[in-house]
Every structure is written in C-alpha cells, then in structure tokens.
N, C-alpha and C positions, 0 to 999 in steps of 0.2 A: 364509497366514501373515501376521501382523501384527505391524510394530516395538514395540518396547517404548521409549513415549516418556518413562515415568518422569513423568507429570506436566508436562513444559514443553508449551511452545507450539507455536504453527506448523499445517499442516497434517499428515495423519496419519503420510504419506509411505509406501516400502515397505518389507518387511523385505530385506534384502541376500544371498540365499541363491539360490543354493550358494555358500559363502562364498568358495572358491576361485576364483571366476569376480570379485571384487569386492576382490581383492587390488591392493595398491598397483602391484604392476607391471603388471596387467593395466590397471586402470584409466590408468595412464601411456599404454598407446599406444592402449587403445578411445576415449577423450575426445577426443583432436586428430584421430583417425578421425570422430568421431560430428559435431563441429563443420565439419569438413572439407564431408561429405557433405549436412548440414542448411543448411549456410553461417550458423549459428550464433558470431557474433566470439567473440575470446577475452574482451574486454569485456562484452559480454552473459553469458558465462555467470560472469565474476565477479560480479558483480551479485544472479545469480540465489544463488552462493552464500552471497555478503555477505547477502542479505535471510533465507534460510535459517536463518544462525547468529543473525541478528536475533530475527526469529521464535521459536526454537528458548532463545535467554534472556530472550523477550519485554521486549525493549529495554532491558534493566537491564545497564547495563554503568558501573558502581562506579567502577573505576579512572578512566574518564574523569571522570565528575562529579565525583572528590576534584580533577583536575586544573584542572576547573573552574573551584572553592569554591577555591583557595588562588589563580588570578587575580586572580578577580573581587571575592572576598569575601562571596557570597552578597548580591551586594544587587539588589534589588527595588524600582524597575525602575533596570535602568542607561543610562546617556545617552550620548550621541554623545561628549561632552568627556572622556568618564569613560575610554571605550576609546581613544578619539588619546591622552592620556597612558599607557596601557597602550602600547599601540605605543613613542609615543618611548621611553620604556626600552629596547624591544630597539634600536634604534639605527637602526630600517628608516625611508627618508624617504618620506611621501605624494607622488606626483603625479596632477593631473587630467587626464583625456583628456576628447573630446566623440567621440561616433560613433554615428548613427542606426540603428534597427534595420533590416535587411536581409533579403529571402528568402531561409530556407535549407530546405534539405530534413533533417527528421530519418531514423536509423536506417532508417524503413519506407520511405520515401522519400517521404514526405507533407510539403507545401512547407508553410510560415510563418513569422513573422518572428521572427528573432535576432539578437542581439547580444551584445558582451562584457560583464560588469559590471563586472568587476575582475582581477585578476590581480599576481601578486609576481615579479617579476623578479629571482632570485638575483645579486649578494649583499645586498642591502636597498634594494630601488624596490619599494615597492607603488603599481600605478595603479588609481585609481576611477574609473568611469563618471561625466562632471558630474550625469546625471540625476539620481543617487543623494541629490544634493545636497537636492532635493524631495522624496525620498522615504526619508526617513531609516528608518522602518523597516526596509527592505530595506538600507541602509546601515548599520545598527547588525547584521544577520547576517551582509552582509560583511566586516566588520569582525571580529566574533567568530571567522568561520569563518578569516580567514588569522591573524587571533592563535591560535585551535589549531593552525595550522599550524608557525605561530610556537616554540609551548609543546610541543606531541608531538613535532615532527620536527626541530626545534632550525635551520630554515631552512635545510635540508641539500643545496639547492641543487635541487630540483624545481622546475621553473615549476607555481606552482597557478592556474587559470584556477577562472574562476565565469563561466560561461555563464546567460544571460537566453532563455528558449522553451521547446518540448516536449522536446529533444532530455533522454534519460533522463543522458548523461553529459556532465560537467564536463570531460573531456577531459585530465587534468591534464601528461600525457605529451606534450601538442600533439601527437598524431598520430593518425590514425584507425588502428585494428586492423582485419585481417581475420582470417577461421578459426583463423587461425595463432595458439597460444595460446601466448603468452610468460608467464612467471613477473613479469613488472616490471608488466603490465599487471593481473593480478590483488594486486597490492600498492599500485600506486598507486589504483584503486578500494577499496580495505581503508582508505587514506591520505585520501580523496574526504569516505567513513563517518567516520572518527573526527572528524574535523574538521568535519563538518557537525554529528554530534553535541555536541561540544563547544560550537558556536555555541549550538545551543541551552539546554544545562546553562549557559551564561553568563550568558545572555539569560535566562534561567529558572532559577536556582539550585531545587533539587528541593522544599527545606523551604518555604522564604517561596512560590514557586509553587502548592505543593498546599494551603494555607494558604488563596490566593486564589481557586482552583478551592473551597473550599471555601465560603468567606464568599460568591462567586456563583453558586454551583449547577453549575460544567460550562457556562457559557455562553463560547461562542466569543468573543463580545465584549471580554474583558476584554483581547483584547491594543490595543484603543484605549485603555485605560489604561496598557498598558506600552509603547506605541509601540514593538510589532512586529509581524511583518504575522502572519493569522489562522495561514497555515501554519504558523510553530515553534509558535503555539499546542497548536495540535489534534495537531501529531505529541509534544509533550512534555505534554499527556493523557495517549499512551499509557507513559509513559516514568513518570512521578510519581504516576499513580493506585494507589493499593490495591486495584484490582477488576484484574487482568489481560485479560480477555476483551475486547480492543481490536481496532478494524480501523482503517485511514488510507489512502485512495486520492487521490493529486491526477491528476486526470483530463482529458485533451483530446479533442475531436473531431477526429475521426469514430469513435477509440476506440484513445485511444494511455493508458495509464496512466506518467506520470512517474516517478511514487513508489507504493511499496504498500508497507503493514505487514501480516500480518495474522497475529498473533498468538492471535487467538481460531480459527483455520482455515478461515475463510470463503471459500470458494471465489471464485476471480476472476472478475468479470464477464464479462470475456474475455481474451485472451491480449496479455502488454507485449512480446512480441519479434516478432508479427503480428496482424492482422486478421482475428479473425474472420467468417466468413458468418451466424451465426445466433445475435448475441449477444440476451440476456435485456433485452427493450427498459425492464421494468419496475423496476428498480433505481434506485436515487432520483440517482445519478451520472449515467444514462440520462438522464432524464428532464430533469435539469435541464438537460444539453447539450442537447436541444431546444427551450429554452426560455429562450432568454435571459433573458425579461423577469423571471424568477420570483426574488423574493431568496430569504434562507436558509430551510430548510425539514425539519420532522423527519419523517421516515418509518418506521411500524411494518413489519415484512417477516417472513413464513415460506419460510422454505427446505427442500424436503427433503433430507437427507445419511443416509450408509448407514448412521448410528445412529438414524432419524428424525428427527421435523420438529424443527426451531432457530427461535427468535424474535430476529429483531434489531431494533432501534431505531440509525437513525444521522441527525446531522445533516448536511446539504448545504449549502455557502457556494458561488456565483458569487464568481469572483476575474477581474483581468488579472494577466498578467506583465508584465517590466517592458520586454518590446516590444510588448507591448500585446497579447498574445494573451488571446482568452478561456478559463477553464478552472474547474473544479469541484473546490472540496475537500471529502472527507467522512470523518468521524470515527464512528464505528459501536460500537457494544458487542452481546456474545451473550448475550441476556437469561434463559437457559434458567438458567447455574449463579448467578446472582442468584433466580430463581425457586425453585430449590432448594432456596436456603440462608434463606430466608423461610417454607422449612415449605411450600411450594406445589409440587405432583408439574409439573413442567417440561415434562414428553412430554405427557401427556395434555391438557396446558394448550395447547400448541402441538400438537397434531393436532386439539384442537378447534375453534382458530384456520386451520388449516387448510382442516377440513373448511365453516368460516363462508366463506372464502374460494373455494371450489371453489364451492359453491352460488350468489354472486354472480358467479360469470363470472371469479373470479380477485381483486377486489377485493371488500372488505365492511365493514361499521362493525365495530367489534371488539364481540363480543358481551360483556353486565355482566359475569358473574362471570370473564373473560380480561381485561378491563380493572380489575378490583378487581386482583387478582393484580401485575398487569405496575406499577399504579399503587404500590401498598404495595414493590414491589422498585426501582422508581425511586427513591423518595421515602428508600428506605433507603440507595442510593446516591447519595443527592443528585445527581441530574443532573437538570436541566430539561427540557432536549427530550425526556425521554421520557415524561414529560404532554403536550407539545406535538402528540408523534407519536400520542396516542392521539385526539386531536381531529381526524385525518382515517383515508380509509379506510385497512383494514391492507390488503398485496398480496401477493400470491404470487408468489414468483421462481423463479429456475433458474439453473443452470449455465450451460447454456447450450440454444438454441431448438427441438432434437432433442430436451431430455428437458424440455420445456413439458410441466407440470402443469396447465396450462390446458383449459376445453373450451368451443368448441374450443381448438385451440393454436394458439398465435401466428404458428407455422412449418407449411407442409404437409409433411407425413406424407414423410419420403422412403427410398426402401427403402438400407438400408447395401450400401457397397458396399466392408464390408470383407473380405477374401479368406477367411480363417479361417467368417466367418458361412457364406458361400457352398458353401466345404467340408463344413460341419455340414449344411447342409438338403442338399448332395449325399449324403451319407452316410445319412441318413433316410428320403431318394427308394430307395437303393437296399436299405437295410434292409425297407422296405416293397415291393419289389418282390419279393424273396426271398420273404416270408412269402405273397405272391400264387402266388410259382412253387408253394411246398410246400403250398400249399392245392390247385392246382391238380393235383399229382401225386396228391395224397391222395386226389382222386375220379377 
C-alpha cells in the first residue's frame, strides 16, 4: 500500500493502515512510548515533524513571506542600519556581550565548539555576540531572525536564543528535553521555523531574489553581493525557485546533518538523530568533509530508488561557523522531472548513466548523448553548476553502504541479522526438509 501524495513533496513516506491503529488516541500514548523506549527527545521528533510539513509544502509558506514584504519592503539587499531602525520601532534596546566559543557536546554526544550568538531577553533586551560585529552577514540573519520573532510572536515573552555549532537546535525554551514529549517544546521549535524563515524572506524578499538568481544562473555566490552568508542563500533557492525538486543539507563531521530540506525525496545520506555504520562515502557532502582543502564543487550523482535510477546535480560550499567549526553546505536539484519536461525519457537516461557508472567501478565520464540531455535541461533551468557538474565524473551513490551498487561494494557483504529474514530461511529449511521426508516415503 502506497500514500497518496497528491503531487507534493517530501519523501514517499507510508500509507497509515489499519487506520484504526493510527487514530489520534492511539497515537497520544504509542509516541511518548516509541520516544521513551528509542530515547528519541521530544525535540528531535519536533524537528523531524517540522521538516516533514516543510517538505510535504516544499517550503512555500505565503503567509510568512507576506509578513515579510510588508517589514522590510521587499528591498534588495538590505543593510545592517536598515534593520536597527526596524528594531528601534518595536522599542527593544541592543546590547553587546563578548564570549569565546567553548567545547560543547551536541545531541550525539560528539564534542565541538559553541557559543551564544544572540539572544532577546523578554521584555526588550536583545543581546548580540561582539563577533557579529565582523561578520555582518550572520548579523544581518540575527537580526532578521529575532525581528520575526518580533513580528510573529509580538515578543510574547519567550527567550529566543541563536546558538553558534552543530548542535541541530536553537534551544529556545533554555532547557534541554528528554523523551518526555511536552506540547510547548514542539511549539517552540514550530516558533525556531517560522522565524528562521522569516529571516530569510527578509533578507531575500522572494521577487527581487529570484530576479537575481536569475540574471546569475543559480550561482551560490551572489550572497557576496547581498552580504549574507552562502546558507540563506542556497536554503531560499529552494524557497523562490520555480523548479521545486530541491535538496539542502548543511552538514558536519563525522556525520551529523544540522539542517536538511529535501523536498525533491532524496534519501539521507545518513541518519541526523545518529550515526550511522555504513554511510555512502560517495556523496559529494562525503567527500568534501574529507577534504578540507577542496572549495566549491558540482557533482553529477545516480541513485537507485524503488521507482528506478534519479539523476542529481548538487553543488558543495566548505563554510566555518561562527565558532569556527568546519562544515559543508549543499544545495541539489532531481534532474530526472527537468529531463522530462525537455522531451528527454528521464529513466532510460538515468539507467544509462547508471549502467556507465557500474562499468567504471562506480564513477565515469558521463557518456554524449546523457550529457547533451542533462546539458539542454540545465541550461533550461538556468543553473550553472550543472554544466560545471558535467565536467567531472558522474558517481553512483546509495542509501546507505549495505545496499552499495558498487562492484565491488564499498562495505563487506555482511549477513542481516534481522529476526523476521532469519525466520523466512527457517521456514524454507524446513519446507525443504518436508518435501525430502515425502520423497523419501514415496520410494
């Protein structure tokens, strides 16, 4: 049985049947059981829902950006002086703090450096990191992000913090959650969302933005003309483009995902609530966490999925954070319903890209007529790197290192040891023995 997704985004997910068993009340006490026993926070799984509905309206959410455009006024680019007069109107006064970043441990419990950035102390003290003072960029998004805060939640008296590292949440509650799933913690991560997005519909008003994406192709660069940093970029890409098949990963080592969009259904590299054993080394997110030295970079990729092969193109930017951590962002589109819609059969196009790739060991040049193809669908959606991606090889990825399409595979071969498999070759064993007894009686 298969959801009926109606056309949106997201991944495919499953269908909810028996439906009685997926009733409101059931799901009330199986959830704080299922978090309980996985030791899954109540944080973590707002998150995962928040990303879902994301997903699921591939990041178009209207009301925010009207609230936006009547801030800011749609202007492109806006400047540091432009949003402290926005602020003094609401009546909130700046102060500066100084505080070096510190080892902390994120969620998985993997150590790195963090610090505060900012934060609004109800009823009108907002304090800024001095750092910020250098790095306007990331001060022009905290800025944005506590005037949504400002604008949505009319300063209702929540502490909103903005944390600086991997850690995936803002914290706004100042308290860490366990299992225990409260209703205020999945509200203030709801509260986390709209106000992050807001920063960027600010920072990015949707018209004059896609404008700009336009007149430069999709190149990531253009937020050094609006002096803000690559990420609102590449995540209000997928927000403003007219192509929907969007992905957005900002990524750390050893293999923590911060942020994930993935509106086109792209399966996750590996998993953002743990660590994987057998992640897919070949992902261009992969790759460039090995690699410091490497700047930005586009890469062509086939995936198999249970509707056949997917072609993506995405580009990778090295970043720091602003405690200085290293991390990778990348911005991706699924090149298959672009191939499509150009009059080019998409499957066949990408299992032949496939099958080029299986042949060289997993990577290969993209053979002509997949790059004539892939070329004429770029160049229709004007994005750049996706000529760029076709000047190196294309690679074959995976899910994850068990279902390696590689040959060999990247991972050794190792026998499942899940209970259910185990029962079925029981059952087989003993169906086959049966058919020995009655053969045996037979003579």
């Amino acid at each position: 049985i298969r959801p009926d997704k109606s056309g949106r985004g997201g991944i495919a997910g499953i269908a909810l049947e028996p439906g009685f068993l997926f009733s409101q009340e059931i799901l009330q006490i199986a959830i704080p059981e299922m978090l309980a026993q996985t030791g899954t926070s109540g944080r973590q799984l707002a998150h995962l829902l928040i990303r879902a509905h994301q997903e699921h309206h591939r990041n178009h959410f209207p009301d925010i950006e009207r609230a936006a455009e009547e801030v800011g006024g749609k202007q492109l680019p806006i400047h540091v002086d432009d949003m402290l007069a926005i602020i003094r109107k609401t009546g909130v006064k700046i102060k500066w703090f100084s505080r070096a970043p510190k080892e902390v441990k994120d969620e998985a419990g993997v150590k790195s450096l963090g610090t505060v950035r900012s934060f609004f102390d109800p009823p009108g003290t907002l304090y800024l990191n001095e750092t910020l003072k250098k790095q306007t960029g990331r001060l022009k998004y905290d800025l944005a992000l506590h005037i949504g805060h400002f604008t949505l939640h009319n300063k209702d008296g929540l502490k909103s913090v903005l944390l600086a590292g991997r850690s995936q949440s803002n914290n706004s509650s100042g308290r860490q959650t366990g299992s225990d799933l409260d209703a205020q913690d999945i509200l203030n991560a709801w509260r986390d969302f709209e106000c992050s997005f807001f920063a960027g519909a600010l920072l990015c008003p949707k018209v004059p933005f896609r404008q700009l994406l336009d007149r430069n192709s999709y190149e990531v660069s253009v937020h050094k003309q609006l002096d803000v940093s690559p990420s609102v970029v590449m995540r209000r890409m997928t927000a403003v483009s007219p192509y929907p098949h969007w992905h957005y990963f900002d990524a750390y080592a050893p293999g923590t995902l911060k942020a994930v969009y993935r509106g086109n259904g792209i399966p996750l590299p590996w998993g953002n609530m743990r660590q994987v054993e057998d992640p897919c080394q070949h992902w261009s997110v992969f790759r460039m966490l090995a690699d410091s030295q490497r700047g930005a970079s586009a890469q062509i990729s086939v995936l198999d999925t249970r509707d056949g092969p997917r072609i993506y193109c995405c580009e990778s930017v090295p970043d720091r954070d602003m405690a200085d951590n290293p991390h990778v962002l990348c911005a991706g589109i699924d090149l298959n319903p672009a191939l499509d819609a150009a009059g080019s059969p998409a499957r066949e196009i990408a299992q032949e890209l496939k099958d080029a790739c299986a042949q060289g060991g997993g990577d290969s040049a993209v053979p002509a007529n997949v790059r004539r193809a892939i070329l004429s669908a770029g160049r229709i959606l004007n994005i750049a790197w996706v000529e760029r991606g076709l000047a190196n090889p294309a690679r074959l990825i995976c899910s994850r290192g068990s279902m390696c399409p590689r040959i060999p595979t990247c991972y050794p071969a190792v026998e499942s040891a899940d209970t259910l498999t185990v029962m079925e070759r029981m059952q087989q064993e003993i169906k086959g023995d049966g058919k020995r007894g009655r053969r045996g009686l037979a003579r």
